[in-house]
Structures are given as structure tokens and as C-alpha cells.
C-alpha positions in Angstrom: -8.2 11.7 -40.2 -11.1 9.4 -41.9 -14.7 10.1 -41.2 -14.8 7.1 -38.9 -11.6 8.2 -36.4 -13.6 12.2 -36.3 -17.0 10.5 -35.7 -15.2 8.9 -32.9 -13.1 11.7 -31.7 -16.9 13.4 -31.7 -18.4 10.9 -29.7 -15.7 10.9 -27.2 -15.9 14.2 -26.5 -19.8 14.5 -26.2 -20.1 12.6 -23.1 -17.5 15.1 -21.2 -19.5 17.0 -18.8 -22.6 13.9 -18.6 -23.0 12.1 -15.5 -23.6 8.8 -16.3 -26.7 7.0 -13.9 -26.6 10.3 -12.2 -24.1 9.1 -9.8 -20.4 9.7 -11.9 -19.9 12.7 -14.2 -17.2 12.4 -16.8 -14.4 15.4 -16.6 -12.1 14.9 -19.3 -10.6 12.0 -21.7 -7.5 10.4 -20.3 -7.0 7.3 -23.0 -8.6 5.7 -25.8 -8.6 1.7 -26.8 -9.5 -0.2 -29.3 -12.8 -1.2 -27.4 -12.9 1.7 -24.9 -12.8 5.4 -24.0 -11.1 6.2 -20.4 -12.0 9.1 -18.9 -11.2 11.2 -15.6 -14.9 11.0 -13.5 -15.9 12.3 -10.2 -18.6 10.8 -8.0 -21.4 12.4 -6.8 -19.5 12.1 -3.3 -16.5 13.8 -5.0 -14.3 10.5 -5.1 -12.5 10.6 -8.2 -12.3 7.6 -10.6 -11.5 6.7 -13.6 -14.6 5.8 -16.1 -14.6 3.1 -18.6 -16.9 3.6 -21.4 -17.1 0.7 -23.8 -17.4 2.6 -27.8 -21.4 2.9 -28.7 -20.7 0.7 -31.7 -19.6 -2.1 -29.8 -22.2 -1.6 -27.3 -25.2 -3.2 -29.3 -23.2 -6.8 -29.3 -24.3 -8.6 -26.4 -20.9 -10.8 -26.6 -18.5 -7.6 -26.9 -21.0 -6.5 -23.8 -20.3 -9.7 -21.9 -16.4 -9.3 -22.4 -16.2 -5.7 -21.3 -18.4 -6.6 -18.2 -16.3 -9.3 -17.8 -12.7 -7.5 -17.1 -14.1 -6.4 -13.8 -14.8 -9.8 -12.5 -11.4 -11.4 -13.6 -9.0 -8.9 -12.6 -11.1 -8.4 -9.1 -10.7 -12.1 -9.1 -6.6 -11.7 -9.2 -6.7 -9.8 -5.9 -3.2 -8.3 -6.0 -2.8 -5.0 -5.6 -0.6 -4.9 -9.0 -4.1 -5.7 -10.3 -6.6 -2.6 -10.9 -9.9 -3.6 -9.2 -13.2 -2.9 -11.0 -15.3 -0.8 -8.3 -18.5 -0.6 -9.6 -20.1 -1.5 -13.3 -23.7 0.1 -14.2 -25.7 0.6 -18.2 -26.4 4.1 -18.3 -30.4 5.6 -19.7 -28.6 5.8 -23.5 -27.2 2.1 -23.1 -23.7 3.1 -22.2 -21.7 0.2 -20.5 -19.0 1.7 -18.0 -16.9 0.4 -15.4 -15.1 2.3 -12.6 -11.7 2.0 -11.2 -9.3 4.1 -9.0 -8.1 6.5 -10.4 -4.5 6.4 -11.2 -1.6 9.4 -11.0 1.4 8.7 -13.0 2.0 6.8 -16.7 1.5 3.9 -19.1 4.9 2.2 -19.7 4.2 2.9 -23.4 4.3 7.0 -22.7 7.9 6.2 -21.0 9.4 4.2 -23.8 8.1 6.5 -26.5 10.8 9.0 -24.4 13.3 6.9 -25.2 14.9 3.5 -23.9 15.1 2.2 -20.9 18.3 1.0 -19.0 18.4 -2.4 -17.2 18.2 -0.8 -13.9 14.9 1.0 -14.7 12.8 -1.9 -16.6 13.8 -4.9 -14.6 12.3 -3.8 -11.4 9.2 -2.9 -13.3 8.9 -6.4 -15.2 9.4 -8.1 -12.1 6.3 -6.7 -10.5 4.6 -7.3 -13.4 5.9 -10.9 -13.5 4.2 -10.9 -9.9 0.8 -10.1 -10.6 0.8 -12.5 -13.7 2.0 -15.6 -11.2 -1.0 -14.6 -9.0 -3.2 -14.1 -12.2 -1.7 -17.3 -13.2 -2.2 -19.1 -10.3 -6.6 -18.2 -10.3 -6.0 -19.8 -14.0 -6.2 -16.2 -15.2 -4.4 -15.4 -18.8 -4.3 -11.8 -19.5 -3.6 -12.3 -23.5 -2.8 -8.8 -24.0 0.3 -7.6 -21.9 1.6 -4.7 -23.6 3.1 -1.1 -22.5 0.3 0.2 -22.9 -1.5 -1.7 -20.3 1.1 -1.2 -17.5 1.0 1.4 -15.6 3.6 3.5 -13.3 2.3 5.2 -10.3 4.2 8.6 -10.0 3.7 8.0 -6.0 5.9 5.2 -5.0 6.7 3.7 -8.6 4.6 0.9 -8.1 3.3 -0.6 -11.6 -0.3 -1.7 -11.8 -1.7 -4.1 -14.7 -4.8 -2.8 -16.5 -7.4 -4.1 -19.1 -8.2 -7.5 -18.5 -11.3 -7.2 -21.2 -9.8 -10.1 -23.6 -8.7 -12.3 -20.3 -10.1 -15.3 -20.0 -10.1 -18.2 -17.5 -7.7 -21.1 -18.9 -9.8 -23.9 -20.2 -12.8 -22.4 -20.8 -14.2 -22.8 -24.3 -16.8 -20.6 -24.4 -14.5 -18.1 -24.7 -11.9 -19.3 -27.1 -12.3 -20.3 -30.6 -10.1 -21.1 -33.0 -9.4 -18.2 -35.9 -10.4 -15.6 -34.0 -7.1 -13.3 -32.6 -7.2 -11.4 -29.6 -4.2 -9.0 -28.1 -2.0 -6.7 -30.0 0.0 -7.8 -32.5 3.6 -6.7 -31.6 3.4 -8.5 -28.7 1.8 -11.4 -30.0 3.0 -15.3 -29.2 3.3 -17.6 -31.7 0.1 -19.3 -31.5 -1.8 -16.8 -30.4 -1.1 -14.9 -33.7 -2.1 -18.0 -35.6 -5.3 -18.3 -33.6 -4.7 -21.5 -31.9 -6.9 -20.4 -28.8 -6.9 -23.7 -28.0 -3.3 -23.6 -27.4 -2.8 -20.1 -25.6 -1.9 -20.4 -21.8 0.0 -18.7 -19.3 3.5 -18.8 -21.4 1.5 -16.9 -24.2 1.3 -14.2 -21.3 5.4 -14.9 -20.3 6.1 -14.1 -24.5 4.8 -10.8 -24.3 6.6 -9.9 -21.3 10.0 -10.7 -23.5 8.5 -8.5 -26.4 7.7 -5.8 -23.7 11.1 -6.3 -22.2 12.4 -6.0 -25.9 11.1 -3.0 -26.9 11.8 -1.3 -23.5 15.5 -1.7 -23.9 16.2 -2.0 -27.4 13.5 0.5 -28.8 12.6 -1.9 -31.1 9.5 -4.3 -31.9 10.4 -8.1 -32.1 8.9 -8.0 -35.3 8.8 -4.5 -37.2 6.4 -4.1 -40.0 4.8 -1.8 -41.9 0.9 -2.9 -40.5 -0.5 -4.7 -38.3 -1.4 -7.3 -40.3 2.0 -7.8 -41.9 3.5 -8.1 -37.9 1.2 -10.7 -37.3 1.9 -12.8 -39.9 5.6 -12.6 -38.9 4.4 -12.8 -35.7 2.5 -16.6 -36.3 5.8 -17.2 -39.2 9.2 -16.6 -38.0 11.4 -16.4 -35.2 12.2 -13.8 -32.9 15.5 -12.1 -33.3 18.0 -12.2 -30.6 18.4 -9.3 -28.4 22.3 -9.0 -28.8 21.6 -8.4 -33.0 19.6 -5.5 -32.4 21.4 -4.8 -28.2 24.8 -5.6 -28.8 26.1 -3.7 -25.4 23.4 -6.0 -23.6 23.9 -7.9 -20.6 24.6 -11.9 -21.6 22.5 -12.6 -18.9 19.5 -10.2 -19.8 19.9 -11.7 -23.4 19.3 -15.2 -22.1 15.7 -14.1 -20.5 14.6 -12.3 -22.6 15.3 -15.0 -26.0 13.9 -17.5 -23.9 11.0 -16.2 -23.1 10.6 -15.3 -27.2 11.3 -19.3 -28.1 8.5 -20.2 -30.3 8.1 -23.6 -28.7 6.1 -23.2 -26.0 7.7 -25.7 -23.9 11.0 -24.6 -24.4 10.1 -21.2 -23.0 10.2 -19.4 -19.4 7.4 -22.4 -17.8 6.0 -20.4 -15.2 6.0 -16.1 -14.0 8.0 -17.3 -10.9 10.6 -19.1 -12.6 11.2 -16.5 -15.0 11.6 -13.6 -12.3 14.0 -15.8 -10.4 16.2 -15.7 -13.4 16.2 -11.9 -14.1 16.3 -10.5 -10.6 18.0 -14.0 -8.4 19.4 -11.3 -5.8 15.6 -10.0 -5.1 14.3 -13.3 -5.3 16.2 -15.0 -3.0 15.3 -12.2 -0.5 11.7 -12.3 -1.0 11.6 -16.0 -0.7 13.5 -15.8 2.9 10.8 -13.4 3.5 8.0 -15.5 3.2 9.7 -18.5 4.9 10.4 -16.8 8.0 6.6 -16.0 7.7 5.2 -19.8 6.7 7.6 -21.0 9.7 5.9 -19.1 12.1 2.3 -19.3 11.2 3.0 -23.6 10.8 4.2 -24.1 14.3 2.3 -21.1 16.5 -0.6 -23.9 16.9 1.6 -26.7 16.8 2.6 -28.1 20.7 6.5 -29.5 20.5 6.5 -33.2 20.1 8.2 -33.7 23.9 5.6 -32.5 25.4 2.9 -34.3 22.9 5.0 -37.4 24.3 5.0 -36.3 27.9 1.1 -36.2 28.3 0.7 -40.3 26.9 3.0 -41.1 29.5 1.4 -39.4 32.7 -2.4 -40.3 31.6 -1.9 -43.9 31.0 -1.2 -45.8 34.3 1.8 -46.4 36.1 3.2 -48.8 38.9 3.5 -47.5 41.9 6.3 -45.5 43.3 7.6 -45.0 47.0 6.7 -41.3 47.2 3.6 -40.9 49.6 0.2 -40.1 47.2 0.1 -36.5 49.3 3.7 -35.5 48.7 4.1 -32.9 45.8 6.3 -34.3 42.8 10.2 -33.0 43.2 10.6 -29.6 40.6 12.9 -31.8 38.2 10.6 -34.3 37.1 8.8 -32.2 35.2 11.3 -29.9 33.9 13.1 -31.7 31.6 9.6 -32.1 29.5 6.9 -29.8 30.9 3.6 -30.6 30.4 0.7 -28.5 28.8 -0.8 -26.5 30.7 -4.4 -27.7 29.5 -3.6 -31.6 31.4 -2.1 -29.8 35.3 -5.7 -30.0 36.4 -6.7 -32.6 35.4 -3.5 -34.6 36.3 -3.8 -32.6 39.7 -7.6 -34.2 40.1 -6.2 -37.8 39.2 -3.2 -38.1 41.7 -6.0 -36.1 44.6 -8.4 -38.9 43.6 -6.0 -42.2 44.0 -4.9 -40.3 47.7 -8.4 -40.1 49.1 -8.8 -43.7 47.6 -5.6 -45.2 49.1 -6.6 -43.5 52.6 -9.8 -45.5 52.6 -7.8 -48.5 51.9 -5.4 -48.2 54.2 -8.6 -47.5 56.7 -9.8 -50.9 55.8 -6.5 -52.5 56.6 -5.3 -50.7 59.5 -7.0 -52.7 62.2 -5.5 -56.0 62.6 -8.5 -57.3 65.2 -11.8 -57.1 64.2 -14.2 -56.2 66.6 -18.0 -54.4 66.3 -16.7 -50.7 66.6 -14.4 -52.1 63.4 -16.7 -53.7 61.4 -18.7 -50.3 61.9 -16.1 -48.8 60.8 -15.0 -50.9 57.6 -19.0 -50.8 56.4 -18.6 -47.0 56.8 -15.2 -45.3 56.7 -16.0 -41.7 57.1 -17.6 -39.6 59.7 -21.3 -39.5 58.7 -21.2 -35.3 57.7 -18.2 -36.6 55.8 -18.5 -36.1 51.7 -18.6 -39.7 50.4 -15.0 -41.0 48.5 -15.3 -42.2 45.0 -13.8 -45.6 44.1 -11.3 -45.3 41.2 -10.6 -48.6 39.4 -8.6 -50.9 41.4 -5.7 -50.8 38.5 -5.4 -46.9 39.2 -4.4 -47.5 42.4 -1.0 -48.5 43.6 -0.5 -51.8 45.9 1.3 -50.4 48.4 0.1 -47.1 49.0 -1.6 -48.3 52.2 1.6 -49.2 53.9 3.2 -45.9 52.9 0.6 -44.2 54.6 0.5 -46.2 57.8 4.2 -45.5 57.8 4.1 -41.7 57.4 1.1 -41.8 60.0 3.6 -41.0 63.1 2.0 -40.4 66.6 3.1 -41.0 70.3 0.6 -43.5 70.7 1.4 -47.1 69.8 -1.9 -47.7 67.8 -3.2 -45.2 65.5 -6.4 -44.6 63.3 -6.1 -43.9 59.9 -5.3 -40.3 58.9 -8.9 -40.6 57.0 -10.2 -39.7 60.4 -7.6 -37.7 62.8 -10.8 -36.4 65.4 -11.4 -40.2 65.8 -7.4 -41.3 66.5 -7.0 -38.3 68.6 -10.2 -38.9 70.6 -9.1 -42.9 70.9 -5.9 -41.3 72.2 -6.5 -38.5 74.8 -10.2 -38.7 75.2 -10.6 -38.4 79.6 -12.2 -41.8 79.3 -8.8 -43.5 78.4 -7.2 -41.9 81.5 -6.7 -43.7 84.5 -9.7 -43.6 86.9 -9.2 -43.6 90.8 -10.3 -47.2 92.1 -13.2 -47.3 94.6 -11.2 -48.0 96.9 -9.4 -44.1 96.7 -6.9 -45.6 94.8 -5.7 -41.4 93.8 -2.3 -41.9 93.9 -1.3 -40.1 90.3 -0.4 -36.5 90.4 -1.8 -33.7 88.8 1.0 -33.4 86.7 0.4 -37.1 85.1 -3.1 -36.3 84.4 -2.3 -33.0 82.9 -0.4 -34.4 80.5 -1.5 -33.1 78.0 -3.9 -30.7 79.5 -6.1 -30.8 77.0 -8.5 -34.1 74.6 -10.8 -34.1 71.8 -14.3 -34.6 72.2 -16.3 -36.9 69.7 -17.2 -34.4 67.3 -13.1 -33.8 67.7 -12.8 -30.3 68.4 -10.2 -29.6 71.3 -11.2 -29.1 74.9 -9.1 -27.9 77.8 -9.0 -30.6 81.0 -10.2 -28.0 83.2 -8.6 -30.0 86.6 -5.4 -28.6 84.9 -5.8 -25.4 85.3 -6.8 -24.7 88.5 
């Protein structure tokens, strides 16, 4: 160990036991990075976390600060829970920079390999949750530039694997933080242009190589390209060609071969184009179950607000104006005319008002037309229709009204007596009818002939205001 790696090591371990902006005290180191230390905190409330301390050297460049500080808000940005959030970010007194996460129980993928290789049926369900999080990383133009094993994560809980250090992220397109020549990531899992630093260049399939290095290593034990430094694999790295699984795999699936050499083509556009398309080709059984998933979802969310188009159709016919039709205005619509296509519930009432509206309308027609001499009681009775404690009826527009509804209800206005009122006022008919002025009076003369029986029949008339009085001759 150089005097730089124990001046380090010595660092590190000075903070254990410090609380950090009196709020989280550091316990004990669980990783160290090339940037950072990770250590196992405890809040002041006793929620553990996990503490993020960028390395003291680092800590005096404001653009290394900016970049640290910066993980938090891309991979809360990702919102997947694959994706580690960033809980809280703070500068301690001694100009420590320190994020906070969860804390994590379990294992980097690295710590598992370094056991010994993986079989297909282990690393494939792991690469295609991490091929989810990138397509949702991907998708809020989010490049991680530095998937390795080291940065995944297995939860010892329910094996799920979570994606950690975004710090050399950056949003896709932004220039500020990509220039050209300067290299960011790991070497041995390095793209192509990446290692040549063509930042310019580097996109989501830079991100879809180094899940086929990952992939690589996993199941052959093997880098993609072994050297003896880091600088020698990148040159190799930004030089030559990535060697087919089956020379270093030969007892490898055909089909796992074809994934993962695709997704090592130098030629960008010859690779895996998108995290979607290139978990559909390792796991097509789980993909196709997923995707049945979701559409049963999407189907049901698109149509819950959506009324079916019969009844859309349905309410244009019965609001835009019809001929008329036999069936008296007061008769309630036969059941099967509106089962076949039921209307909304939203137009009944206002359908309801419509058809009680043209009724009351047509009665005051029919009213008008019902008297077939005119006389002064029915030119009264034109000018003014209604009884005078009668509510006054509101004139629709002529075109709402049918033609003939004032013969339908003279025709359904049956009585024993051969002329009737309108039905627009019975009390008046009835009176016209039965009052004990209409009934014959005995002459002058004594002219008393009729029985009782005739005049008691019925023994009872309206009066004018049309409420029913007994003829009290009738029952004595």
C-alpha cells in the first residue's frame, strides 16, 4: 500500500463515529469509489441510511462538487424503484459533501461474480430488471455511462436489483457536461466511443454495451477485453472488437450468444437500439407477459371515461327534432324503444322536461282549436287559456311542436257529453257538464214532471272553482 491508498484508508476511517450536520452519524465503512466513501449512518431519529461522502480531495473542485450533487437529482429524476433515490444532500462544518440514500441489505453484483459464474437462469432475470430501469432512465433522456457490477445491487429480501451511482450520468444532449477527450466510466465495461472520448457520440446504446460486458463477465468470468491495466483495456477497449461469447462460452446458449455479441457490436447502429428491444430478445416468454399486463391495464383506463359510440349516436337523434308521431304527447314511450340503444343517464331529464314541455304546449293548442263557434265566453277563453291561479304555459317554438298533436288530444279526451272542453281545464268541462244550471228547470207553469231519479243522475256537479258538490235533493 502507497502513501496515497493509507492516507486514504486514514481518512476514511476518521469520520466513523462523526455525525455529519449534527443530524446523521457515520457507523462503519460499507464501500469505497473512485470519487466516494459509502458508509452505514444512522439518523438522529434512528433511521438508518446509507452516507455518501464525496473524498476531501475532490471536495475543493467546485465541478467534481456539482457532479456529485448532481447524482441525486438524476437518478430521483428516473423515478423507478430499480433506481436508488437520493433522500437528502447537506455540506457539513469541515466542507464535507454527503448524500443520503436507503440503506440497502444484500450485495453488489460484483461481490457475486467474484464467487464464481453465474448460470443463465440466475443473470438473465437480473439483467432484465436492470434493462428496466435503464428504458425508464432512458426514456427522461438519462444515460448512466457507468453500468458495471459494481453498481448493481441485489437485495437479499426479495432479490430485487437496484441501480446505484449516477454521479457521471448526464442528461443526453447536454454539452455542458460532455466534452470531448475527457473519459468517464470504467474501463472494462467501456463502449467504443466512449473509450475514445467521443462524448459527443455517447447515448443510450453506450449504456446497452455495458450491459453485454456485464452479461459477459457474469457468465463467462471473463472481461471482454482483459489486460494487464486500465489503461491498456481501454485502448483495446476504443481499438478492437469484442470477442464472441461462444470463443471464450463454448457450452452457451446460441440464443444468449446472439444478445449478448450484439449488444458488443462496435457500430452503434448495428447494436441492441433501445433497453426494451433488447430485453424482449433475452427474456421473449417474460416480455410477452408483461406487455399483456399493461394492455389489459391501458384498455381499461382508455375507455372507463369514454361513453360507447351507440349511445353517443342515440343522444343526436332524440335532441334534434322529430316529425310527429301518433302516440299521445302524455303516453310514456313503450320499454323497447330505448333498449336497443339506451341513452345516458345525464340527457333523461332533460329529455323528460322536453317531451312535458311540447304536452302542456299542444294542450293549449288544442284549447285554441277546440271550439268550433266563437262566441264572447270563447274569445275570453282563447285571449286567456288557463284558470287565472293557473301557472302560465311557456311557448316552445312552433317547429318543436307536432301538427297534429291537437287532434290526438281531442280524440283521447272521451266524456259522455257530446261537447267537451279541453283537458287544459277539466273543473271548467265538468262544470259546463253537470253544473245544476244545465239541468232542466220546472216551467212556471209547474211544469215538474221529471223524477227524482232523472235529476239525481248523477247526484252530484262541480262548482266554478270545480271542486265536487253533492246535489243535496238527492239525498233526502
Amino acid at each position: 500500500m502507497d502513501a496515497t491508498e493509507d492516507n486514504a484508508k486514514r481518512e476514511r476511517e476518521s469520520r466513523i463515529g462523526r455525525t455529519l450536520c449534527g443530524r446523521y452519524t457515520l457507523e462503519s465503512v460499507i464501500g469505497v469509489g473512485g470519487m466516494a466513501t459509502v458508509y452505514r449512518g444512522r439518523h438522529r431519529n434512528g433511521h438508518k441510511v446509507a452516507v455518501k461522502v464525496l473524498n476531501r480531495e475532490l471536495s475543493a473542485s467546485p465541478d467534481l462538487r456539482a457532479r456529485f450533487l448532481r447524482e441525486g437529482y438524476l437518478a430521483n429524476r428516473v423515478e423507478h424503484l430499480g433506481a436508488v433515490d437520493v433522500i437528502d444532500e447537506d455540506v457539513d462544518e469541515d466542507g464535507s459533501v454527503f448524500l443520503v440514500m436507503d440503506l440497502l441489505e444484500g450485495g453488489t453484483l460484483a461481490e457475486r461474480i467474484a464467487r464464481g459464474r453465474l448460470p443463465r437462469a440466475e443473470i438473465v432475470p437480473l439483467i432484465v430488471q436492470l434493462l428496466d430501469v435503464l428504458e425508464a432512465a432512458h426514456a427522461k433522456q438519462i444515460v448512466h455511462r457507468d453500468i458495471k457490477p459494481e453498481n448493481l445491487f441485489v437485495e437479499r429480501r426479495d432479490g430485487r436489483l437496484r441501480v446505484l451511482d449516477f454521479g457521471v450520468a448526464r442528461l443526453a444532449g447536454d454539452a455542458r457536461k460532455t466534452e470531448t477527450g475527457r473519459v468517464m466510466g470504467t474501463p472494462a465495461y467501456m463502449a467504443p466511443e466512449q473509450a475514445r472520448g467521443e462524448g459527443e457520440r455517447v447515448d443510450h446504446r453506450t449504456d446497452l454495451w455495458a450491459v453485454g460486458a456485464v452479461l459477459y463477465r457474469a457468465l463467462s468470468g471473463r472481461f471482454v477485453h482483459e489486460a494487464d491495466s486500465s489503461q491498456m483495456t481501454m485502448v483495446l477497449a476504443a481499438t478492437q472488437a469484442a470477442s464472441p461469447l461462444r470463443e471464450v462460452l463454448p457450452e452457451a446458449d446460441g440464443e444468449l450468444c446472439e444478445v449478448v455479441d450484439r449488444a458488443l457490436v462496435a457500430k452503434m447502429d448495428e447494436r441492441w437500439q433501445s433497453a426494451a428491444e433488447m430485453r424482449l430478445a433475452l427474456d421473449p416468454e417474460g416480455e410477452e407477459a408483461r406487455r399483456g399486463a399493461l394492455a389489459s391495464v391501458d384498455v381499461s383506463v382508455a375507455r372507463a371515461p369514454t361513453l360507447p359510440e351507440a349511445e353517443n349516436l342515440r343522444f343526436e337523434l332524440d335532441t334534434r327534432p322529430r316529425a310527429p308521431k301518433p302516440t299521445p304527447p302524455d303516453v310514456t314511450p313503450a320499454p323497447h324503444q330505448f333498449a336497443a340503444r339506451p341513452l345516458p343517464r345525464t340527457s333523461r331529464p332533460a329529455l323528460k322536461a322536453l317531451v312535458g314541455l311540447a304536452a302542456v304546449a299542444a294542450l293549449a293548442l288544442a284549447w285554441r282549436g277546440a271550439r268550433p263557434t266563437p262566441s264572447a265566453d270563447a274569445n275570453q277563453v282563447s285571449r286567456n287559456p288557463q284558470p287565472e291561479d293557473a301557472p302560465p304555459v311557456a311557448q316552445p317554438p312552433p317547429t318543436s311542436l307536432p301538427s297534429a298533436a291537437p287532434r290526438e288530444i281531442e280524440v283521447r279526451a272521451a266524456a259522455p257529453v257530446a261537447s267537451v272542453a279541453p283537458p287544459a281545464r277539466p273543473a271548467a268541462a265538468r262544470v259546463a257538464a253537470h253544473a245544476p244550471a244545465s239541468s232542466p228547470k220546472p216551467s212556471a207553469s209547474g211544469e215538474a214532471t221529471a223524477t227524482v231519479a232523472s235529476r239525481c243522475d248523477p247526484p252530484y256537479y262541480f262548482d266554478d272553482d270545480g271542486n265536487k258538490r253533492r246535489k243535496l235533493d238527492c239525498y233526502k
